[in-house]
C-alpha positions in Angstrom: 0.0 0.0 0.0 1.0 3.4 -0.6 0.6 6.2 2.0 -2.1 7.7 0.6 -4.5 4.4 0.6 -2.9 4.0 4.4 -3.9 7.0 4.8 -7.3 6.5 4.2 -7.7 3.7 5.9 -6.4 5.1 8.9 -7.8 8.5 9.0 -4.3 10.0 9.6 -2.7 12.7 7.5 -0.1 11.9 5.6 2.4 14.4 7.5 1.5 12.4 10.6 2.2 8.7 9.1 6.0 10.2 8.2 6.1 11.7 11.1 5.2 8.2 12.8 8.1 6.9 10.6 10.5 9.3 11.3 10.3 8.7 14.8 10.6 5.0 14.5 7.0 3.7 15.4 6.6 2.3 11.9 9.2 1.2 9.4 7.5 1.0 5.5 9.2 -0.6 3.2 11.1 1.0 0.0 10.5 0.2 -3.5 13.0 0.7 -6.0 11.7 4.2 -6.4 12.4 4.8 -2.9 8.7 5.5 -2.3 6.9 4.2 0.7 6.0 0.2 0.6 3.5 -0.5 3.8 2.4 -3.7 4.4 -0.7 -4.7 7.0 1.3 -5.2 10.1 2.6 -1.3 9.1 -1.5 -0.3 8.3 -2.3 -2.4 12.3 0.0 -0.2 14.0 -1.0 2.9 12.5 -4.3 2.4 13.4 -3.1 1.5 17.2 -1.2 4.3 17.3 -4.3 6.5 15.8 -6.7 4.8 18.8 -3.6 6.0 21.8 -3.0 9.0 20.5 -7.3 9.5 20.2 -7.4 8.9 23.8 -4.5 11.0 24.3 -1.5 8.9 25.2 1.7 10.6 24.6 4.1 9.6 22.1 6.7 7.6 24.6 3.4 5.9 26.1 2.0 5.0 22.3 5.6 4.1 21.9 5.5 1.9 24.9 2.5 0.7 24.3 3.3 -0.1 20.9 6.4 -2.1 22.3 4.3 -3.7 24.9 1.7 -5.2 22.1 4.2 -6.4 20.0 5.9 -8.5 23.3 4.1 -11.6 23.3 5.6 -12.4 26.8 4.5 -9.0 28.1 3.2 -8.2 31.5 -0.3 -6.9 31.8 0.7 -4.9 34.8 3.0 -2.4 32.5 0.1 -2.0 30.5 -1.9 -1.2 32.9 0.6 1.1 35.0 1.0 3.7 31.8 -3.2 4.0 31.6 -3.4 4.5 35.2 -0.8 7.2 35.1 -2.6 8.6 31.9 -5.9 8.6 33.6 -4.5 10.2 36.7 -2.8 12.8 34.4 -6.5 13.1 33.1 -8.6 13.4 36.3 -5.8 16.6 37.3 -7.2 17.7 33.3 -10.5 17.9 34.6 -9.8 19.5 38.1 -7.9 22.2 36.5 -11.3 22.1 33.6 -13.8 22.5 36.3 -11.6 25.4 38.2 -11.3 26.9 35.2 -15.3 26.7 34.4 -15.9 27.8 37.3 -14.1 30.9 37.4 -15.1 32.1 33.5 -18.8 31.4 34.9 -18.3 33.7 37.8 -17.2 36.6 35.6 -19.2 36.0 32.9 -22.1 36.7 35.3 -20.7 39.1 36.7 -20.0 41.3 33.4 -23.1 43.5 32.4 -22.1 43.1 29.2 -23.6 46.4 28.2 -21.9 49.8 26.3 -20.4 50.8 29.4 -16.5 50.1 29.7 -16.4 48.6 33.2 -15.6 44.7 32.4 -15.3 42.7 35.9 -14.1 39.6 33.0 -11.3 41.8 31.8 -10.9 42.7 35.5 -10.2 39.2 36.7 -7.9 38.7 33.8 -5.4 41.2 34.9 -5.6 40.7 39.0 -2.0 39.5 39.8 -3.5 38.4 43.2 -1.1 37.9 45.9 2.3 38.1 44.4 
């Protein structure tokens, strides 16, 4: 296959999959015209890496992950270590999410919104607090 048919049946860009193969997590083949040869394990692990990345592993995770899937006499526990430290990354997301809701709500309401130039949202913006 060539990267535009991979591409396609991934759903990533073409400037990703090269990206993907500069960095080492694929390896295409070359034809004789030095263009781009991938074979179905290459299209499997694009597609992996598309599902990691779409739940937003980072690249050394997808990259250990990646390693991990490959290692028939992997350990489910390593597996499992890198999503619980993602999902912990992503439950500090969300607090930070909801704190920052929270606040835009505040001054939103509080922000007439009329002609006048008094803006309590512009206000809260520039408060240095306790420095």
């Amino acid at each position: 296959m060539n990267i535009g048919e991979v591409s396609k049946r991934t759903g990533l860009r073409p400037k990703t999959i090269r990206y993907y193969e500069d960095i080492g997590l694929v390896k295409p083949l070359r034809d004789l015209n030095d263009y781009r040869v991938f074979r179905e394990t290459d299209l499997h692990k694009l597609i992996f890496l598309s599902r990691a990345r779409g739940l937003g592993f980072a690249i050394g995770d997808c990259r250990a992950l990646l390693a991990l899937y490959e290692d028939e006499s992997r350990s489910s526990a390593e597996v499992k270590e890198i999503t619980n430290r993602h999902l912990e990354e992503i439950e500090a997301k969300i607090i930070d999410l909801r704190a920052m809701h929270e606040t835009l709500t505040h001054l939103a309401e509080e922000c007439a919104g009329d002609h006048r130039p008094d803006c309590p949202i512009l206000n809260g913006l520039s408060y240095m607090g306790d420095s």
